[in-house]
NUSE-701331 format. One record per residue: residue number from 1; residue in one letter; chain; x, y negated, z negated of N, C-alpha, C in turn. Coordinates in steps of 0.2 Angstrom, whole numbers, plus 5000, padded with zeros to 4 digits. Layout:
BEGIN
  seq  type  mol   n_u   n_v   n_w  ca_u  ca_v  ca_w   c_u   c_v   c_w
  NUM     A    A     X     Y     Z     X     Y     Z     X     Y     Z
...
END
This chain:
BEGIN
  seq  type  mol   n_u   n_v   n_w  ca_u  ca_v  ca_w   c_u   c_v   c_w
    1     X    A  5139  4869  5111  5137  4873  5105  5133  4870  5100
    2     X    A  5133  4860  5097  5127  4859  5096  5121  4860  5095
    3     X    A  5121  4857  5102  5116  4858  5108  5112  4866  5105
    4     X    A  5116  4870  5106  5113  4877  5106  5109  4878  5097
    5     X    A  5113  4876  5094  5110  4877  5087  5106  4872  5085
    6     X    A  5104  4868  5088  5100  4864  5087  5092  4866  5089
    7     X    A  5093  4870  5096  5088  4872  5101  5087  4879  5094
    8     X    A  5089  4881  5092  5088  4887  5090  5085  4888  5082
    9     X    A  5087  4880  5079  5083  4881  5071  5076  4876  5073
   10     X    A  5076  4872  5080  5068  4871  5083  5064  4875  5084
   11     X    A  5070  4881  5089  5063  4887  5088  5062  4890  5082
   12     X    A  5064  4891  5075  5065  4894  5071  5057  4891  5067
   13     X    A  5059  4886  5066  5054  4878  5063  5048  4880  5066
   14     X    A  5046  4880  5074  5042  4882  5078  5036  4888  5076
   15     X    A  5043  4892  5074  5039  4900  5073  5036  4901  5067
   16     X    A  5039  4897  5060  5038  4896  5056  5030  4893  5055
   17     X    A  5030  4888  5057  5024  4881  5057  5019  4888  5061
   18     X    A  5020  4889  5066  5013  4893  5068  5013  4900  5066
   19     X    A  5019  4904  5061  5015  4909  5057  5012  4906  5049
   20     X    A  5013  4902  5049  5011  4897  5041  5003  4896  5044
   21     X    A  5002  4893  5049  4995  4890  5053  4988  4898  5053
   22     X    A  4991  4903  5052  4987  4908  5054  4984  4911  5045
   23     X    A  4989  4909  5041  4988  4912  5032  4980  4905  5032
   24     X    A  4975  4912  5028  4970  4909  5026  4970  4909  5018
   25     X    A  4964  4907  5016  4962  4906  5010  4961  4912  5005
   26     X    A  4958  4915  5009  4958  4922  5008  4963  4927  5008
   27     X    A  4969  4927  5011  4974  4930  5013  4980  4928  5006
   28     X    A  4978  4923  5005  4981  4921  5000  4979  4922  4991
   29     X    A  4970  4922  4992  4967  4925  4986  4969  4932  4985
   30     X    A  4970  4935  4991  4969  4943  4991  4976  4946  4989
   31     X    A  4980  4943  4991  4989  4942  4989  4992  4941  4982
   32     X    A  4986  4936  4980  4987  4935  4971  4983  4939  4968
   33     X    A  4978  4943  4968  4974  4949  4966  4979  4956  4965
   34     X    A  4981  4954  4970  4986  4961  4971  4992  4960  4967
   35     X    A  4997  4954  4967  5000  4953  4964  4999  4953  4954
   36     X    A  4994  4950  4954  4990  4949  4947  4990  4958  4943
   37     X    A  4988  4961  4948  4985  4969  4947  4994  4972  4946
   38     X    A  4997  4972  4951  5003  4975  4951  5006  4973  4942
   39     X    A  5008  4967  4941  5011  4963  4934  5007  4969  4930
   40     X    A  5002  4970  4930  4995  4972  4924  4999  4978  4925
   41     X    A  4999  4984  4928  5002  4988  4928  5009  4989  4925
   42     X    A  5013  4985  4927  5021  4984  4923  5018  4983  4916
   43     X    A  5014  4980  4914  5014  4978  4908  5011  4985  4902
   44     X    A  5007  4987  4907  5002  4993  4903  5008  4997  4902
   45     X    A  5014  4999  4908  5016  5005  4905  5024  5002  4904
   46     X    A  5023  4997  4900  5028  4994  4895  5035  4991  4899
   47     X    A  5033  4992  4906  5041  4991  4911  5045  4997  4911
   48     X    A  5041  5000  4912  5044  5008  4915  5045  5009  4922
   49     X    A  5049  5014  4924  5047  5015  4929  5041  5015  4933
   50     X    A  5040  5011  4937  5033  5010  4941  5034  5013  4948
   51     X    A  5031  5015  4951  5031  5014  4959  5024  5017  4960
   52     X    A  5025  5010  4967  5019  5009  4969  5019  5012  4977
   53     X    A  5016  5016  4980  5014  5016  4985  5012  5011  4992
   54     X    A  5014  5010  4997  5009  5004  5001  5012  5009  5009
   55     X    A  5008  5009  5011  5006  5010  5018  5009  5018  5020
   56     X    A  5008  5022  5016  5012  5029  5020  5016  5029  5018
   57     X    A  5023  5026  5021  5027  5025  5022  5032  5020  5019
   58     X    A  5030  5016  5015  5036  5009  5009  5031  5015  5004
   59     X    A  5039  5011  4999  5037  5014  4992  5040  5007  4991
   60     X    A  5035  5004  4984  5038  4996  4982  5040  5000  4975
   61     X    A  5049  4998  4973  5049  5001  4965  5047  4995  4961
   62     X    A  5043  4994  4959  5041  4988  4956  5044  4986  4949
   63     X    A  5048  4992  4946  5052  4992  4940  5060  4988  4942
   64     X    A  5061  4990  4948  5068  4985  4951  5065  4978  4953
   65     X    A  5060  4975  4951  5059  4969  4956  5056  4963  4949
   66     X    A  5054  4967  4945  5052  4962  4939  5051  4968  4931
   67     X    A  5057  4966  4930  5061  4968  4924  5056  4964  4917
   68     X    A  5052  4968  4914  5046  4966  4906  5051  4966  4902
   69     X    A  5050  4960  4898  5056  4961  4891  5053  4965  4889
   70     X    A  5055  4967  4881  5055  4973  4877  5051  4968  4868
   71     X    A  5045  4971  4870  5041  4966  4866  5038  4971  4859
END
């Protein structure tokens, strides 16, 4: 049983290291742009309710996820 859980957080480690190995520079600018953009929105409409749209299909409620104090 060890054995078994030892094999299993290697594969975990594994999987991890070779999806870390494929994030680029770019993928990481392009992620803090978005992110940068999404804050500026919370703040324009004072931490209201937000929701953001992404893919069709998710809706991000962005108002649950980072709460503006009351300035």
């Amino acid at each position: 049983m060890y054995a078994e859980k030892i094999r299993n957080i290697q594969h975990l480690q594994d999987r991890i290291t070779s999806a870390t190995e494929i994030v680029t520079r770019d993928m990481i600018q392009k992620t803090w742009q978005e992110m940068e953009f999404r804050l500026d929105v919370s703040r324009a409409t004072n931490g209201s309710h937000t929701e953001m749209y992404y893919a069709k299909s998710k809706t991000l409620n962005f108002s649950e996820h980072f709460k503006m104090p009351n300035v």
